[in-house]
TIKE-713041 format. One record per residue (C-alpha): residue number from 1; x, y, z. Coordinates in steps of 0.02 Angstrom, whole numbers, plus 32768, in hexadecimal, padded with zeros to 4 digits. Example, Ala and Ser with C-alpha at 12.3 -4.5 7.8 and 13.67 -1.06 7.14 Angstrom:
REM residues 2
NODE num    x    y    z
NODE   1 8267 7F1F 8186
NODE   2 82AC 7FCB 8165
REM end
This chain:
REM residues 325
NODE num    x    y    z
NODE   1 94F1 E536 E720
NODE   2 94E3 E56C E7CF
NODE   3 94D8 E60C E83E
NODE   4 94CA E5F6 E8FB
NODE   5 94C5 E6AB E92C
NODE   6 9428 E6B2 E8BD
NODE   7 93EC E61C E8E8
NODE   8 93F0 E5B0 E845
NODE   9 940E E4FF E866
NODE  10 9466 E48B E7CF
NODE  11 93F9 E4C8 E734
NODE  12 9410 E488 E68A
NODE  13 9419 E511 E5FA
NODE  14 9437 E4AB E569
NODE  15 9415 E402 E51D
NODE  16 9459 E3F9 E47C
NODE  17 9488 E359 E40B
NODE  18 954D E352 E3E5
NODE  19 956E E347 E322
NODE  20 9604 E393 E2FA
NODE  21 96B8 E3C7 E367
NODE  22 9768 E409 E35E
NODE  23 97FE E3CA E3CD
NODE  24 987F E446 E3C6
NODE  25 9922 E43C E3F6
NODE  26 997D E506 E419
NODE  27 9A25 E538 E419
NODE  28 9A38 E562 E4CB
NODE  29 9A07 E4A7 E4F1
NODE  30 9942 E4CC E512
NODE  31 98CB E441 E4DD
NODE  32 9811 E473 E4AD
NODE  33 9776 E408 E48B
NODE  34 96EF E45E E440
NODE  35 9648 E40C E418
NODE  36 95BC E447 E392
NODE  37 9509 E416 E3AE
NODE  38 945E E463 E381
NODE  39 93C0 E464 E3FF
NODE  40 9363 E3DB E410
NODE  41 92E3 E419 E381
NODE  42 9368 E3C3 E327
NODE  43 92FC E330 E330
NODE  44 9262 E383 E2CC
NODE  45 92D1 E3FC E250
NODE  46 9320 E36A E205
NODE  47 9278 E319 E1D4
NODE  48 9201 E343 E146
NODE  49 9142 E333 E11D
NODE  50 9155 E2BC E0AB
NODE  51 90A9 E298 E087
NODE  52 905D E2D0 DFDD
NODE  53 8FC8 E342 DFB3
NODE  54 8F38 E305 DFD8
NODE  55 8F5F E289 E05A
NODE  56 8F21 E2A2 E12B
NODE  57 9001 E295 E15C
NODE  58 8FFA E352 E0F2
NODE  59 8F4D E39B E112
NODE  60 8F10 E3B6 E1C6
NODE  61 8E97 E3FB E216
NODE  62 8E81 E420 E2CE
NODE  63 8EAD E477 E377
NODE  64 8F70 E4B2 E35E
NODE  65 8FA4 E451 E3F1
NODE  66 8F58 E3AA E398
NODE  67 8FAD E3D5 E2F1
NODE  68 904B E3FD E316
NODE  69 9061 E346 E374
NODE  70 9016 E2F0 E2D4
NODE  71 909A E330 E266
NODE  72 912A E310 E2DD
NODE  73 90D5 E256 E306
NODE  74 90CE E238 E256
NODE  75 9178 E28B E211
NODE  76 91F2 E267 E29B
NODE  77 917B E1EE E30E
NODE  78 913D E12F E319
NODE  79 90D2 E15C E284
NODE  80 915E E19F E20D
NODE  81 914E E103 E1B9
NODE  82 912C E0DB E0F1
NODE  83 90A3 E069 E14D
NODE  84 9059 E107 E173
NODE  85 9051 E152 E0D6
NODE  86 90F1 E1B2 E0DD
NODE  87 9173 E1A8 E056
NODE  88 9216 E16F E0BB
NODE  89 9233 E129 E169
NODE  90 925D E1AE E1EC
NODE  91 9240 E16D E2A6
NODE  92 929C E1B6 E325
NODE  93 9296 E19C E3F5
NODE  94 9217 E22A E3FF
NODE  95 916A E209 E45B
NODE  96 90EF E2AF E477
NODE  97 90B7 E304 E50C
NODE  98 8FED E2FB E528
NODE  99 8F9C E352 E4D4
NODE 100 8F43 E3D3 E528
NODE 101 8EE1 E402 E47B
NODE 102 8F20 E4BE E4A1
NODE 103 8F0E E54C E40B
NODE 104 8EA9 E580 E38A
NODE 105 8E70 E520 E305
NODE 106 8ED6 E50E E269
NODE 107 8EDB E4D2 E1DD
NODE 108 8F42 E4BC E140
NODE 109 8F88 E43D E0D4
NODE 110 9067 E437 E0BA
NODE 111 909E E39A E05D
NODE 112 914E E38C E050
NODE 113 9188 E41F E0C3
NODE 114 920A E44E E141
NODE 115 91A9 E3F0 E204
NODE 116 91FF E481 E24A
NODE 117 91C8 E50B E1D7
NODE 118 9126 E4C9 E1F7
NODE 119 911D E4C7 E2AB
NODE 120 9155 E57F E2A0
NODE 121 90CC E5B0 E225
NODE 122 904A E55A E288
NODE 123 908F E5B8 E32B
NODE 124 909F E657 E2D7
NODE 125 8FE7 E639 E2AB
NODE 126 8FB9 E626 E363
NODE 127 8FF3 E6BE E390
NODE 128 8FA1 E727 E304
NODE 129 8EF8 E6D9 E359
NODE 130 8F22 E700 E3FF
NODE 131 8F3E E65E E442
NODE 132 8FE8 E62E E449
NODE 133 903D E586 E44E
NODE 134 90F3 E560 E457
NODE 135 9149 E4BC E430
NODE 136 91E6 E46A E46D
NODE 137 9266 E3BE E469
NODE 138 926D E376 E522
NODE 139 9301 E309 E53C
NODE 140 92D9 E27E E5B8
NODE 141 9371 E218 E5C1
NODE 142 93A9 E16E E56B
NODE 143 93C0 E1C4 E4CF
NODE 144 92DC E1D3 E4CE
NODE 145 9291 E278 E4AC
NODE 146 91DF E2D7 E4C0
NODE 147 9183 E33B E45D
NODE 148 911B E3D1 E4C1
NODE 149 90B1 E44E E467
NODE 150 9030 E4CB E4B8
NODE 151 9040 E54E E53D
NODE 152 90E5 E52F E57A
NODE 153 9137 E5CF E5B5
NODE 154 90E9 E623 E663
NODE 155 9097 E6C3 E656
NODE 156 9108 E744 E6CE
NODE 157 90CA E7D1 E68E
NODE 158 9072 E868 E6D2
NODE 159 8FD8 E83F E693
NODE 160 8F3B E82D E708
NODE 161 8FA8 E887 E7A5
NODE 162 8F48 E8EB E800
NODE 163 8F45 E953 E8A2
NODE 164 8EE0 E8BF E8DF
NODE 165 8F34 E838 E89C
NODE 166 8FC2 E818 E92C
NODE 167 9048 E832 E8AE
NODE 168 9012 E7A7 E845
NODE 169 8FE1 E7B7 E783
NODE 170 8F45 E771 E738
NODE 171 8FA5 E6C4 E723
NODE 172 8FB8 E6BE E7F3
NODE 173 906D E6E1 E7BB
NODE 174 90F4 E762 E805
NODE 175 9112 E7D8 E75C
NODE 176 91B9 E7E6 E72F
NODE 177 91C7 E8AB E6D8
NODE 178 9258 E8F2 E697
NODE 179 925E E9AB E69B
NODE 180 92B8 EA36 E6A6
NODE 181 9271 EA7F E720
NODE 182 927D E9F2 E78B
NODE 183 932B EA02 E76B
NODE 184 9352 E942 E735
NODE 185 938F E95B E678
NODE 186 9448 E98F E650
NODE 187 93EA E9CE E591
NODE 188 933C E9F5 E555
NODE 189 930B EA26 E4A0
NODE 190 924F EA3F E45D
NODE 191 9232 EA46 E3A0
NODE 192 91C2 EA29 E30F
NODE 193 91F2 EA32 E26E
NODE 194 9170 EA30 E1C2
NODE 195 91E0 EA44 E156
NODE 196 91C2 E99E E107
NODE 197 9117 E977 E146
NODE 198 9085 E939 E0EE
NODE 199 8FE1 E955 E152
NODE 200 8F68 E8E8 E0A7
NODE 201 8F9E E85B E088
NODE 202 8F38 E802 DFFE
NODE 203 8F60 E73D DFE5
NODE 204 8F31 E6E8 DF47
NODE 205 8F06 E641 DF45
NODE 206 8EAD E5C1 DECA
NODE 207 8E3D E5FF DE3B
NODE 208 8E52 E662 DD8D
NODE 209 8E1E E702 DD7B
NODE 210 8D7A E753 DDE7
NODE 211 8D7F E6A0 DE13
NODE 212 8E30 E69D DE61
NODE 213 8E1A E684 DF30
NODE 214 8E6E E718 DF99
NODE 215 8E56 E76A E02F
NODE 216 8E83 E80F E07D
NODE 217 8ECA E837 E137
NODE 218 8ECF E8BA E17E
NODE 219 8F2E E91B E20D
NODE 220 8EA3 E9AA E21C
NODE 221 8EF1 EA17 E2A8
NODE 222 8FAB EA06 E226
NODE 223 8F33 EA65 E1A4
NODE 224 8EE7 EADC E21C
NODE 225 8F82 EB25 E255
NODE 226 8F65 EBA6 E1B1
NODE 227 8F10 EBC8 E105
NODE 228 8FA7 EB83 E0B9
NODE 229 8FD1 EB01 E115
NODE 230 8F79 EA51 E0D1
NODE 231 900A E9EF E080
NODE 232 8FE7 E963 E00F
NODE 233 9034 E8A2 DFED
NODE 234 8FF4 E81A DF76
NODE 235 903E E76D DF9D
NODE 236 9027 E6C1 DF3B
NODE 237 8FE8 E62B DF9F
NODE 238 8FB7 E5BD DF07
NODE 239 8FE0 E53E DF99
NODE 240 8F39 E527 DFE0
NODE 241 8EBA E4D9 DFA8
NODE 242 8E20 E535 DF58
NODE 243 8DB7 E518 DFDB
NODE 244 8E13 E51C E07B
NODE 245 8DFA E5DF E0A7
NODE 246 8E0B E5DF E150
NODE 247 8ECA E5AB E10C
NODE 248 8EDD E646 E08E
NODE 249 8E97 E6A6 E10F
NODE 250 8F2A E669 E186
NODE 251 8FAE E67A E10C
NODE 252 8F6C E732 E0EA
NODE 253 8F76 E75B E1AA
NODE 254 9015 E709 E1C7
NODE 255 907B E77B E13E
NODE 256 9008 E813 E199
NODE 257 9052 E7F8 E243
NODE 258 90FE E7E8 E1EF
NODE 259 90F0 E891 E173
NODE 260 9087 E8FF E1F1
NODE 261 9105 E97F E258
NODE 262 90F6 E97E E325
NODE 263 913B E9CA E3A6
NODE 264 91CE E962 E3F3
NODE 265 9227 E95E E4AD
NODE 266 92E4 E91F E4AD
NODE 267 9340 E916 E54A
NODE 268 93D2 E8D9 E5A5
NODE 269 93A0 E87F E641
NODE 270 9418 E89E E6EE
NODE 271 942D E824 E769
NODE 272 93BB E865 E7F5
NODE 273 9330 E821 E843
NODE 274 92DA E7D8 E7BE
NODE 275 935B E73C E798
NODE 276 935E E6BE E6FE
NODE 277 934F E61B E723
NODE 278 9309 E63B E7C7
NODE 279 927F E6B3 E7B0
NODE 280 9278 E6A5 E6ED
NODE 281 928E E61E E662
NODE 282 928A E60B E5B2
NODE 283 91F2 E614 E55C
NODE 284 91A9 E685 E5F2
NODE 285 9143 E72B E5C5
NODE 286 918F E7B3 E632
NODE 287 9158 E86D E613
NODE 288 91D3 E906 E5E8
NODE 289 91AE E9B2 E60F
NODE 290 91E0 EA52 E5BD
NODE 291 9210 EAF4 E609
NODE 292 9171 EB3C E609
NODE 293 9121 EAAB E64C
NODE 294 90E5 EA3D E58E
NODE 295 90DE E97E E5AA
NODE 296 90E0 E909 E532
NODE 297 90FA E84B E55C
NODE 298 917C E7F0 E515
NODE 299 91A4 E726 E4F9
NODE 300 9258 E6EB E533
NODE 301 9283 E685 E48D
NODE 302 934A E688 E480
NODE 303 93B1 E689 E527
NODE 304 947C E677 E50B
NODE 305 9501 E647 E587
NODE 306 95B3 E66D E56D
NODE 307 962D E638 E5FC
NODE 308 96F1 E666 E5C7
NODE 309 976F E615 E644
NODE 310 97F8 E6B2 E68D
NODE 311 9889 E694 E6ED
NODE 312 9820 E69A E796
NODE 313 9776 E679 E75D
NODE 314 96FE E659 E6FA
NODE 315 96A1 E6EF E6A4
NODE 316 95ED E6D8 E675
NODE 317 958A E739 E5F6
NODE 318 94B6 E724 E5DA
NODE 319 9467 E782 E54F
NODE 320 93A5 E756 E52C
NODE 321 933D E778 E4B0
NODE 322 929D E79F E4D1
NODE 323 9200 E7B1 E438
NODE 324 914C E826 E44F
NODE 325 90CF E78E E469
REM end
């Protein structure tokens, strides 16, 4: 796409990988073409850890950044090999970015599991240590593709601005804010809902009896909120090994960050004077803003382009989603 008046030069949206189509033929004479194709992730959710139990191609530890390229390397990379250890073939063009050894440290062991679900879990882990990193599928042309996994998305929001600051955040980037006051959102909700939540969440691992491995987490403010208000969960994660607690304590945090209630923003970004694709992008953190002046920053994970041909135009439509980082 393009927008001159805003200053957006020939930007590509999408990359996807055709699999599927329809060719129509209508009534009235009309002849459509429609293609189907999924991201480019497409190249690491159709591979598998197919390494068993036991083996270094299913238990890793490391910085995130470091483990997430191992897997894809040796699921969907030069190393998906039976040489290697794993159980089928599965090399595909895919090469990875440097690694920049961004992240905490993880680790965990996931023989035979979804590369995808496991490059979530690992991310999702990030974030519930405060250190984020995000992963992605680069296309680079002649049918070759690139593996990139660390801090990928630029941080826009307000954090770090200051009086003193010449308008830039603590990232030496402009902030991009969405708020109602500032007048830039055609809708603006805050909720929180705890309804559902579970604020102890108690993982059981390995072990029989007084001998059985769990661990507790805890969202302490959750359970301050009133004498009433602690809210328990026990979950089964037979899956890790007895020993590996910094893993049951992972898995325990990870269902913790999913259960516990927060507050949420959701808004409906108008075109003004903070512009996608010019002054934003996906995978960005921006910051919204409530009415009475409550930030929260948010990740741009889902952004959706709809253009439907009219008689004397074209009419485009962007929604985004955006998630609390």
């Amino acid at each position: 796409m393009d927008d001159t008046s805003e200053g957006i030069r020939w930007t590509n949206v999408f990359t996807g990988i055709h699999k599927s189509y329809v060719d129509a033929l209508s009534e009235n004479g009309q002849r459509t073409f429609t293609s189907y194709g999924p991201s480019l992730e497409e190249i690491i959710d159709k591979a598998e850890i197919l390494y068993p139990a036991g083996s270094s191609g299913a238990a890793k530890s490391g910085i995130a950044s470091t483990v997430m390229y191992e897997y894809v390397d040796e699921n969907a990379g030069t190393n998906a090999t039976t040489g290697n250890g794993r159980d089928d073939d599965h090399t595909n063009p895919i090469t990875n970015a440097p690694d920049l050894a961004q992240g905490p440290t993880w680790d965990g062991s996931e023989p035979y599991s979804s590369l995808l679900t496991v490059l979530r879990k690992i991310r999702q882990y990030s974030i519930d240590q405060g250190d984020q990193v995000d992963f992605r599928v680069n296309y680079l042309g002649g049918y070759t593709f690139q593996f990139q996994a660390g801090a990928i998305g630029t941080d826009r929001t307000a954090t770090g601005l200051s009086p003193t600051s010449n308008g830039l955040n603590g990232a030496g980037n402009v902030p991009v804010i969405f708020s109602a006051i500032y007048g830039n959102v055609m809708t603006f909700s805050k909720s929180e809902s705890r309804m559902s939540e579970s604020n102890a969440v108690t993982a059981l691992g390995q072990g029989d009896k007084a001998k059985r491995a769990r661990y507790t987490a805890l969202d302490a403010l959750s359970i301050a909120k009133s004498p009433i208000a602690k809210r328990e969960l026990t979950i089964n994660a037979t899956n890790i090994p007895y020993s590996d607690v910094p893993g049951l304590i992972a898995v325990a945090q990870t269902k913790l960050d999913d259960k516990k209630a927060s507050e949420k923003f959701s808004f409906t970004p108008k075109k003004g004077a903070q512009i996608l694709f010019r002054d934003y992008f996906l995978g960005d953190f921006v910051t919204g803003e409530d009415p009475d002046g409550g930030r929260l920053n948010k990740q741009i994970t889902e952004i959706n382009v709809n253009v439907s041909p009219t008689e004397n135009a074209l009419i485009e439509r962007i929604s985004i989603k955006f998630e609390d980082s």
